[in-house]
C-alpha positions in Angstrom: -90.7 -23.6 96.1 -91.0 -20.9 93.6 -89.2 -21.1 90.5 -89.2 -17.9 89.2 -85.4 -17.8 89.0 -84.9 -21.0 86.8 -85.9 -22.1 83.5 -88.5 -25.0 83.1 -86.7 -27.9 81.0 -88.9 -28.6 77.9 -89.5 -32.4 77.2 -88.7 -34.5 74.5 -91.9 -33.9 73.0 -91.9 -30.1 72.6 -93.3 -28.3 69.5 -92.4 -29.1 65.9 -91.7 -25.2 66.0 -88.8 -24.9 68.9 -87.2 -28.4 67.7 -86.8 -27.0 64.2 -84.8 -23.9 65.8 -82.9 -25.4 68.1 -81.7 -28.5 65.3 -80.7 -24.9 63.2 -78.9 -23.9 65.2 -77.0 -27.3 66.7 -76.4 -28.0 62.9 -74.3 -24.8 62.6 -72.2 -26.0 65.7 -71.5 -29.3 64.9 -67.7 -28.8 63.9 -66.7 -27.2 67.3 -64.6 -28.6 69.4 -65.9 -31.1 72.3 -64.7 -29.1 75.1 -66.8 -26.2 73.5 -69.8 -28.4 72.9 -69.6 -29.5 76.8 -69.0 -26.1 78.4 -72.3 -25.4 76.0 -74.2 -28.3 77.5 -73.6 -27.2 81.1 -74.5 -23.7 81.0 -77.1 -22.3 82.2 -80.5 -21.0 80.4 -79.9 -17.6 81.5 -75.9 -17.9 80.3 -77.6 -18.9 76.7 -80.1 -16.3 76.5 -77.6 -13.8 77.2 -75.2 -15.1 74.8 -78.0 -15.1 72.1 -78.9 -11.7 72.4 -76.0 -10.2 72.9 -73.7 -12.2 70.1 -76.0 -13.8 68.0 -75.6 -17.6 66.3 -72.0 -18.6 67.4 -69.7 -18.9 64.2 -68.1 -22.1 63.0 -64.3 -21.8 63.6 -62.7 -21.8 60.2 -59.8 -24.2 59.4 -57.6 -22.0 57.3 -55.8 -24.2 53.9 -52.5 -24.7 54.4 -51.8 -23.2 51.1 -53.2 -19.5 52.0 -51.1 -17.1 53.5 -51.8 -15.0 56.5 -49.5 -11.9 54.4 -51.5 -11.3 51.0 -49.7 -9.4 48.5 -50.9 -5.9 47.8 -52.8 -6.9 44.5 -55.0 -9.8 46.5 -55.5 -7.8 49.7 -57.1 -4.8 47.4 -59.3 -7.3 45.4 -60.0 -9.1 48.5 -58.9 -12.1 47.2 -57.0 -15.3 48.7 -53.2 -15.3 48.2 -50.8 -18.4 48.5 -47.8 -15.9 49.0 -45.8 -16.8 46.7 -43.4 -14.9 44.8 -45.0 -13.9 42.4 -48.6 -15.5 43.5 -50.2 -17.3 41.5 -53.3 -15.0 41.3 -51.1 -11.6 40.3 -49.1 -14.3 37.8 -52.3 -15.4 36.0 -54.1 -12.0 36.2 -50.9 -10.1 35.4 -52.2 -7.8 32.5 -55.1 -6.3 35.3 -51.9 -5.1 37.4 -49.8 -2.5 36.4 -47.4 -3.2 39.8 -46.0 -6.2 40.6 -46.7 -8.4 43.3 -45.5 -7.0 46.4 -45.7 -8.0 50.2 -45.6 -5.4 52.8 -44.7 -6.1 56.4 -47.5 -8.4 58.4 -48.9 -5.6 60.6 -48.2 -8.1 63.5 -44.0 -7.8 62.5 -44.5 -4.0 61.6 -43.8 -2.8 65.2 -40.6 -5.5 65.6 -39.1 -4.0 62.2 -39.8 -0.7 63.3 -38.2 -1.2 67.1 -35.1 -3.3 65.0 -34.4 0.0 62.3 -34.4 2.2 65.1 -32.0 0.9 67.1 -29.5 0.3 64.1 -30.4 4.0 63.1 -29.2 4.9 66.7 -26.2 2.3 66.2 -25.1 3.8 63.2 -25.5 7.5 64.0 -23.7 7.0 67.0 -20.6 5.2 65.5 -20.7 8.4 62.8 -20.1 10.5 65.5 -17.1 8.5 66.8 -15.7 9.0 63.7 -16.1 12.5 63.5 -14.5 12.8 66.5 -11.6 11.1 65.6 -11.2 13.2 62.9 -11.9 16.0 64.6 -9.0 15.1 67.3 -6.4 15.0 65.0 -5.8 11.3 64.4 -3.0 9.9 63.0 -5.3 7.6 61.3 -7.1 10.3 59.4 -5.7 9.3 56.4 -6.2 6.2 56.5 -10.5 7.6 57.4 -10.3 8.8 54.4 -9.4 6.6 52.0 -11.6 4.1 53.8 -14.7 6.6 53.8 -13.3 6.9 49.8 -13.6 3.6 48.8 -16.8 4.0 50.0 -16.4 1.4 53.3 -19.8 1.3 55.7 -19.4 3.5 58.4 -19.9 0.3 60.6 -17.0 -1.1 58.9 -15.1 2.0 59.5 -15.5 2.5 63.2 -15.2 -1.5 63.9 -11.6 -0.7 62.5 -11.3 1.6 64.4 -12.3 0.3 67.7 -10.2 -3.0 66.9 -7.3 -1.2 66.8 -7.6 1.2 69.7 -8.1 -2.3 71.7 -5.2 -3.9 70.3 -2.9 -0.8 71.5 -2.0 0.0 67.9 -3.5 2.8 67.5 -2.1 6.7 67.5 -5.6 8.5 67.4 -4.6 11.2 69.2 -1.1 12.6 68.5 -1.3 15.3 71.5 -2.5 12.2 73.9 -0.4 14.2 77.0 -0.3 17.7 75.7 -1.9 18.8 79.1 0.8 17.3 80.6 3.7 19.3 82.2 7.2 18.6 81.3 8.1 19.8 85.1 5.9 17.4 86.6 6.9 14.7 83.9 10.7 14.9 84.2 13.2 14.8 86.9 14.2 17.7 89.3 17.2 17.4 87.4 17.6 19.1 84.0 17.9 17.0 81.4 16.6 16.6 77.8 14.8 13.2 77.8 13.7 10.3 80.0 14.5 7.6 77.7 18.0 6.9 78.0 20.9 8.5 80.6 23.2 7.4 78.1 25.2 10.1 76.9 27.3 8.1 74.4 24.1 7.2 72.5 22.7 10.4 72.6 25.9 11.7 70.8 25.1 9.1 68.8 21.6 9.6 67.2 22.3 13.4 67.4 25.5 12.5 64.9 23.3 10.4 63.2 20.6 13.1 62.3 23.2 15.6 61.2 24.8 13.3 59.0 21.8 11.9 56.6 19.0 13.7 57.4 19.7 17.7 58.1 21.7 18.3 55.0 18.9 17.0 53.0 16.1 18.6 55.3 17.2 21.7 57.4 14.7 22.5 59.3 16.9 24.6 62.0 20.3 25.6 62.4 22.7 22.9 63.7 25.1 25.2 65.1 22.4 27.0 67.2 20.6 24.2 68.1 23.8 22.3 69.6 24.4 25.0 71.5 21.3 25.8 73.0 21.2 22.2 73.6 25.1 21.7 75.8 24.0 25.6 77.6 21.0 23.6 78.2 18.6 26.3 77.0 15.5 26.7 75.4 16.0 29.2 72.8 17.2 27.1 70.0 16.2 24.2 71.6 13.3 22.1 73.4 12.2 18.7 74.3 9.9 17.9 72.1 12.4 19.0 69.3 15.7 17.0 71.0 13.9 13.9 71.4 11.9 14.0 68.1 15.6 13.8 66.4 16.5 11.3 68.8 13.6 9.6 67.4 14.2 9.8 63.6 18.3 8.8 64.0 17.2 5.4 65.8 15.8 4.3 62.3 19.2 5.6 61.4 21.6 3.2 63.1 23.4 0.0 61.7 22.6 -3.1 63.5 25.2 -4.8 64.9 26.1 -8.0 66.4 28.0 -6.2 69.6 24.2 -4.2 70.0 22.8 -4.3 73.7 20.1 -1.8 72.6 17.0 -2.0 70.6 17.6 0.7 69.1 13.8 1.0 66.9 12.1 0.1 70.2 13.9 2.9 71.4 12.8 5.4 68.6 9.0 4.3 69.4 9.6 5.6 73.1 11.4 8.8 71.9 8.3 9.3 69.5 5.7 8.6 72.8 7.5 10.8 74.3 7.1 13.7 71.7 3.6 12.6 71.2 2.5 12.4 74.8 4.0 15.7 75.7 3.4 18.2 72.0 1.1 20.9 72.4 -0.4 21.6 68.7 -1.1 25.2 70.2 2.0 25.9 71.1 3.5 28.1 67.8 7.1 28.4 69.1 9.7 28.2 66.7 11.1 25.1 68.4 7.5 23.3 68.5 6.6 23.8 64.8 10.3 22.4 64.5 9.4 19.4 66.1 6.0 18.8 64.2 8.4 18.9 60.9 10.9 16.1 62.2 8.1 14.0 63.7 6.5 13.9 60.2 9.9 12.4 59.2 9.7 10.3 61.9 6.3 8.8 60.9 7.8 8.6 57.3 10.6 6.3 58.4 8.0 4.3 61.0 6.4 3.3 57.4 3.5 5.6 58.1 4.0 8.6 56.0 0.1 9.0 55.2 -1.1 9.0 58.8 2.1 11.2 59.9 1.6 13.9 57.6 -0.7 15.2 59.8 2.4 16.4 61.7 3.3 18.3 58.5 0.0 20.0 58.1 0.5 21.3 61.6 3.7 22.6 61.4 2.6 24.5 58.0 -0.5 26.1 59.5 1.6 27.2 62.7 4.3 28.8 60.7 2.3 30.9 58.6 0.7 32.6 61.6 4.3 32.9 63.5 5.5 36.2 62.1 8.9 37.6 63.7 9.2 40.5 65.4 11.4 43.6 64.8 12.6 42.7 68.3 13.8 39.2 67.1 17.5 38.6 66.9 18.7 38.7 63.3 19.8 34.8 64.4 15.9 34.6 65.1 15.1 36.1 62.2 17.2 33.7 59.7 16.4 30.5 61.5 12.7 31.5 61.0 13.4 31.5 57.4 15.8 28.4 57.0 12.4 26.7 59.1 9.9 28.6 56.2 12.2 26.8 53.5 12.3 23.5 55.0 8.5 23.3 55.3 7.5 24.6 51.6 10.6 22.1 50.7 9.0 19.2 52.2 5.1 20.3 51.2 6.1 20.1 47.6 8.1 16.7 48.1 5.5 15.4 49.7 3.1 16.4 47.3 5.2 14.8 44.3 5.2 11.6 46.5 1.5 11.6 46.9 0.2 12.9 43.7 -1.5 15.7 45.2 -1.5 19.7 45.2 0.8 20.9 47.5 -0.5 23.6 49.7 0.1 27.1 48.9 3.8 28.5 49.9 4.3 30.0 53.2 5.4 33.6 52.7 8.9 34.5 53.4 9.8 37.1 55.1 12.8 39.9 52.9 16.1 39.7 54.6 16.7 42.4 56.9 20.4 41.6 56.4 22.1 42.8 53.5 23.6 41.0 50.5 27.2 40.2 51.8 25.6 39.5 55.5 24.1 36.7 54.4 26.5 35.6 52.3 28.8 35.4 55.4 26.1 33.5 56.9 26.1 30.6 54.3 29.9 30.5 53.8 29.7 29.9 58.0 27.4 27.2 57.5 28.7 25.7 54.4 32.4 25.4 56.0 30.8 23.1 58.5 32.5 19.5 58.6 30.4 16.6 57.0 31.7 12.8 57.4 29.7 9.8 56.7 29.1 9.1 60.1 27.7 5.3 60.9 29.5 4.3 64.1 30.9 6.2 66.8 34.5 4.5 65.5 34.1 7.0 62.5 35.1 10.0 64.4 38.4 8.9 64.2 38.7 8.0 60.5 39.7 10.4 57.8 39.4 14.2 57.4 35.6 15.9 57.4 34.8 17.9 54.0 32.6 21.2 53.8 28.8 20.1 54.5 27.5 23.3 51.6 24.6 22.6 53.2 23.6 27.0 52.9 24.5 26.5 49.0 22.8 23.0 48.3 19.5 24.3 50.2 19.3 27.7 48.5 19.5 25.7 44.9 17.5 23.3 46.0 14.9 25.9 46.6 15.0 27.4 42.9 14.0 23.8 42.2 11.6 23.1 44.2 10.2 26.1 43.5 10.0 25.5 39.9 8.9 21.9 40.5 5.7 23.8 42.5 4.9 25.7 39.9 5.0 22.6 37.3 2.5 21.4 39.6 0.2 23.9 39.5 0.1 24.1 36.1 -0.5 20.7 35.1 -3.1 20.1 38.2 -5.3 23.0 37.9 -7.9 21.9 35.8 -10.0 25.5 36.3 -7.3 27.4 34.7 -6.2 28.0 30.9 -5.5 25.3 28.7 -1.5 24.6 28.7 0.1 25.6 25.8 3.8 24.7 24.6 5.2 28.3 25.2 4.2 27.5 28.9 5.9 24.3 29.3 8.6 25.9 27.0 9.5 28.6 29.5 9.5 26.1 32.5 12.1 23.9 30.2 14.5 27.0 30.3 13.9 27.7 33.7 15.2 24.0 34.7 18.0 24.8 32.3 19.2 28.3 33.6 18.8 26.5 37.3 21.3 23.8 36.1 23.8 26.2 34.0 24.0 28.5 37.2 25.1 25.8 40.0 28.3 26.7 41.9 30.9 24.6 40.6 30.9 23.6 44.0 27.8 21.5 43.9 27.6 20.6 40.2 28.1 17.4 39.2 29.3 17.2 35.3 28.4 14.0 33.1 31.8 11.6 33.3 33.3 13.4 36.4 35.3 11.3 38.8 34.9 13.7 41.6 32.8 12.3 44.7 30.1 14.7 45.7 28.3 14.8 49.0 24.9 12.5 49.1 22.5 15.6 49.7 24.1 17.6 46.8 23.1 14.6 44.2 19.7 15.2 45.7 19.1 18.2 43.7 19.7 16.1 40.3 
């Protein structure tokens, strides 16, 4: 049989020559493993030979000390030198004056591409709960305030939209005041006309609507009572609208007096006239009517204990109004309305402001009467001869005799002040203008004093007088 295709075993007694090669290399192998030393033994001549050429002597497997680190520092990788990755290591801490950095680790290149994947997907997270927020903001929140003061005191943005999200989950949140203003009011409300969907009761809707023009229009009117009540019973929109009836509705439920004999919860029942407003108010609607109702839903929010987030209502109402500009077709009832709604806005801007220890926005521009001097003089006397009575139950209608409300004369006073009051605020917040100087704060002294010397006696209240006044005339002191 030929044997040109195996390798003739050499015996025991080969050459000094081979032996001495072969113990070389065997001596280099002796620390491998026994399964390597028998899968050695059994291979073939031809497996050897090929091994041998092609990869040399095999290496001895080292056994790394367990006090060397796979991660040098930057200092030992650069000198090539062993590191027991420490913190500082002991190398960089005894060679410390040949290294002018210190000793620093850099991510295992093994790790790099799991940090990199990890950062990537927060960077994703992060930017995609900043653009929640944005939106939010963006939408009008009622919460905006509350973004801000959050983004202020300098809260993660994780932190912030985690808030968020809580909140929208728990049901408690309002981040969208014009949630239903796609909605129509046909297709929301009963064939029949009627004003709201919250109650059928009309003894409580005299109620709350007694309620509102007893504590809160004389010290806020937004819109004419007598117009609006009529408008309202001749069931018509020109004086009156939904969104405006129930947002008064809403704002006298935080009016009433519990009782004992009380079947009705009467705050539950301003939180649904509020959904009601806020599900149905359209913030590009600029009728008269709507800007209305943005102004008494920011008093709403105010009594709900959530002035900050509500003033967004207020904001509204002031950008709307500056860009609603009568007509020379407008009634001249139009036309004053317009303006009482002008004053009641820059009245509550400035209030605001004082509350908040901010600017208050520039004034919106009035408009110069197109009635003469005596016209609306008549017009005030009408309004002032109106009968106020402090009004808690529906009992009170029978006790006592009503006095004049004044609200025209009260509210045209109470301008000059708060007009004066803005202009105090200008001049000690602007901090890019002149330095003040004590004939400027001199001048505004003497306004306030020619203010006070030219009240009606009518609304004056003298030190030591025993004369009861009306609440919203000892507003203006």
């Amino acid at each position: 049989m030929l044997g040109s295709n195996f390798r003739t075993i050499l015996p025991g007694d080969m050459d000094t020559t081979m032996k001495n090669s072969t113990s070389s290399d065997s001596s280099k192998n002796k620390n491998s493993t026994p399964e390597t030393t028998g899968s050695n033994s059994n291979a073939t001549p031809a497996t050897l030979d090929k091994r041998s050429e092609s990869a040399g002597p095999i290496a001895k497997k080292r056994r790394v000390p367990a006090s060397i680190t796979q991660n040098a520092c930057v200092n030992c990788k650069k000198a090539r030198a062993k590191c027991d990755g420490n913190q500082p290591c002991t190398r960089c801490t005894s060679k410390r004056s040949l290294y002018q950095e210190e000793c620093a680790y850099e991510p295992h290149t093994k790790n790099a591409k799991t940090m990199l994947v990890r950062n990537l997907k927060e960077s994703h997270d992060i930017r995609n709960k900043a653009e929640r927020i944005f939106t939010w903001l963006a939408n009008g929140t009622d919460n905006e305030h509350d973004i801000l003061e959050r983004i202020k005191n300098r809260d993660s943005i994780t932190d912030i939209a985690n808030w968020l999200e809580s909140i929208e989950s728990n049901g408690e949140s309002q981040l969208s005041i014009y949630a239903g203003s796609n909605n129509e009011l046909d297709g929301d409300l009963p064939s029949e006309f009627v004003w709201t969907t919250v109650t059928g009761d009309d003894e409580v809707i005299e109620h709350l609507i007694s309620l509102y023009f007893t504590w809160v229009h004389p010290f806020y009117p937004l819109f004419n009572e007598g117009h609006f009540v009529d408008s309202m019973k001749q069931e018509s929109d020109e004086f009156c609208s939904h969104n405006l009836f129930n947002a008064i509705c809403a704002m006298a439920c935080y009016l009433h007096t519990a009782t004992d004999e009380d079947i009705i919860d009467y705050k539950r029942m301003g939180t649904q006239f509020s959904d009601f407003v806020r599900n149905r108010i359209d913030p590009q609607d600029s009728s008269l009517t709507n800007i209305q109702a943005f102004a008494v839903m920011f008093l709403v929010r105010c009594a709900q204990g959530q002035g900050f987030s509500g003033s967004v209502y207020l904001n509204i109402a002031s950008r709307s109004m500056e860009s609603l500009r009568p007509s020379n077709s407008d009634s001249a009832d139009y036309r004053q309305i317009w303006r009482e709604t002008v004053k009641g806005i820059n009245s509550l801007n400035v209030e605001w402001a004082q509350m908040t220890f901010t600017m208050a926005p520039a004034y919106i521009p009035d408009l110069q009467p197109t009635q003469l001097f005596d016209e609306i003089s008549l017009w005030e006397a009408e309004v002032d001869k109106s009968g106020w009575a402090p009004y808690r139950f529906p009992t009170d209608f029978m006790n006592g005799t009503p006095f004049h409300c004044l609200t025209a004369t009260t509210n045209r006073k109470k301008m000059e002040l708060v007009d004066i009051i803005h202009q105090t605020t200008i001049l000690l917040s602007n901090a890019t203008g002149p330095l003040i100087s004590a004939e400027d704060l001199w001048a505004i002294y003497r306004r306030l004093l020619t203010w006070h010397e030219d009240l009606p006696i009518s609304i004056a209240i003298m030190c030591e007088e025993e004369v009861q006044r009306l609440p919203h005339i000892y507003s203006l002191q």
